[in-house]
N, C-alpha and C positions, 0 to 999 in steps of 0.2 A: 961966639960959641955957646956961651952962655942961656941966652936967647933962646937960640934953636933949640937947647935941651929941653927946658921950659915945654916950651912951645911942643916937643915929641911928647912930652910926658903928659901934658896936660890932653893933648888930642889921642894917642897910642893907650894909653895906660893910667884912666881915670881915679883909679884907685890905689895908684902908685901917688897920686896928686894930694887926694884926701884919703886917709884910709876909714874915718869915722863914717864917710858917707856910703862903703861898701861893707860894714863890720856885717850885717845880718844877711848879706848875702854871700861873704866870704864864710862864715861860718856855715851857714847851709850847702855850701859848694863841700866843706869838710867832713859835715856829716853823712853826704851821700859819697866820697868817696872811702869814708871807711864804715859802710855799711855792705859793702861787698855784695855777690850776689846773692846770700839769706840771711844776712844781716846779722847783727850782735844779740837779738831775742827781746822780746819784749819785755820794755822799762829799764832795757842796759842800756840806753841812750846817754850819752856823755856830752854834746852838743846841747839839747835843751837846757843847760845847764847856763849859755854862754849868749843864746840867740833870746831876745826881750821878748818877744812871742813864739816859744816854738808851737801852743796848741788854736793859732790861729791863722798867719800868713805864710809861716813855715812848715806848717802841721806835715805836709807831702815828702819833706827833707828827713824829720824826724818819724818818720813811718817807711822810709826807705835807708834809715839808718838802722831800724830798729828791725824790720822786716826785709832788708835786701830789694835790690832789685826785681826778685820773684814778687813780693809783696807789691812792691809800685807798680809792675806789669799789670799784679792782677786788678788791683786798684781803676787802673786804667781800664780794663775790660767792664768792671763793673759800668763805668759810665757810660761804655758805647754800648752796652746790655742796654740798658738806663735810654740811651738816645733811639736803641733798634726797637723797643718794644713802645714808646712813644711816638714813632713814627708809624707803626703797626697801627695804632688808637688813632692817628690822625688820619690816618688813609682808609680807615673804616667806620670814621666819626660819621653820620648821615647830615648833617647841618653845617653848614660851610664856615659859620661863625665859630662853633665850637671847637672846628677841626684848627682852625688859623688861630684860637688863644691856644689848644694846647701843642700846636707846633710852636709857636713862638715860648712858651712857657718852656718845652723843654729843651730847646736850643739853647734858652736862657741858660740853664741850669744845666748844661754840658760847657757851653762854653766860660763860662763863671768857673766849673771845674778845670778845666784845662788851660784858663788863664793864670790859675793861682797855682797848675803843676810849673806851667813853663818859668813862672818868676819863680819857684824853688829850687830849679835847675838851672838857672841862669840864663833864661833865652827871652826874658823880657825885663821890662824895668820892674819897680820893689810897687806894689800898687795898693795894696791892705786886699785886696778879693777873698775873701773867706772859701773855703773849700766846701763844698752843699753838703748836710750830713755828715762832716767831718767834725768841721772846724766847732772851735767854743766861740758862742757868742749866743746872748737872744734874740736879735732880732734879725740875723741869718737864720737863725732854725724857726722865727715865726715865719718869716715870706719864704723862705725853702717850704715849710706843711703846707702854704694856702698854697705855692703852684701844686703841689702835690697834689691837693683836695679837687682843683679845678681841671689835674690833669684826668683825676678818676671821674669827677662829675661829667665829662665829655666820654669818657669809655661807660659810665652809667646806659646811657640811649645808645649804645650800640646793639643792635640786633642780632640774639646766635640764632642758627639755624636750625630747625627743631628737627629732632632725632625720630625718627620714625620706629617703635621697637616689631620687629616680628611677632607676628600673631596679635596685634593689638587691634581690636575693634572702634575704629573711627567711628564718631556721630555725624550720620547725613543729614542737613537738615533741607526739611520737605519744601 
């Protein structure tokens, strides 16, 4: 009987097994649930207090502690803003190469965001993925500006379409 227990606990309830190996996810599971749906306000966060990085792996935990559910919602729109107007730039990019580094660039850097929401909501494993423009770190925020740079250097050579104003006298040439 023994055995079996074991055995359920270790396969059912990982973290009934060890608890050291789920402390910063358990803790972030606590801060989103008592962040409520507009949270405690910002800088009353009580959880960053307990989690070893809340402004890096956890950062999405302690901003939906602190900002509610409405806050993480909007958080999340930000990014598919972020993915819909990159996708705009790439399907108007004129060069096929440009248009494929900043599709891949900004995929990058949507999916990097939404790897590191799902592991502070517990829907993936604990990975380090810094949060793009969130998180503290420097050399997340130095390759976060170059895709940034290279997303805009490919919206550079896109071409608007020129505005014709009434009454303006065009030059014909002879």
């Amino acid at each position: 009987m023994q055995l079996t227990f074991r055995v359920y606990t270790r396969l059912c309830t990982p973290e009934a097994a060890n608890p050291d190996k789920s402390f910063q996810s358990d803790h972030a599971k606590i801060a989103i649930a008592t962040g409520g749906f507009f949270g405690k306000g910002p800088g009353n966060s009580t959880e960053r207090n307990y989690l070893p990085h809340p402004y890096s792996d956890f950062i999405y935990a302690t901003i939906i502690e602190e900002y509610g559910m409405f806050g993480g919602v909007v958080l999340v729109a930000i990014y598919l803003f972020l993915l819909y107007r990159c996708i705009k730039i790439v399907t108007a990019a004129p060069k096929a190469f440009g248009a494929l580094l900043a599709c891949g660039l900004s995929f990058s850097l949507t999916i990097q965001a939404f790897a590191n929401m799902a592991v502070a909501v517990g829907l993936g494993p604990v990975t380090g993925v810094p949060l793009p423009l969130v998180s503290m770190g420097g050399t997340s925020i130095l390759f976060t500006s170059v895709a940034f740079g290279i997303i805009l250097s490919v919206s550079r050579d896109i071409d608007e379409p020129k505005k014709v104003v009434v009454g303006e006298i065009r030059e014909v040439a002879a």
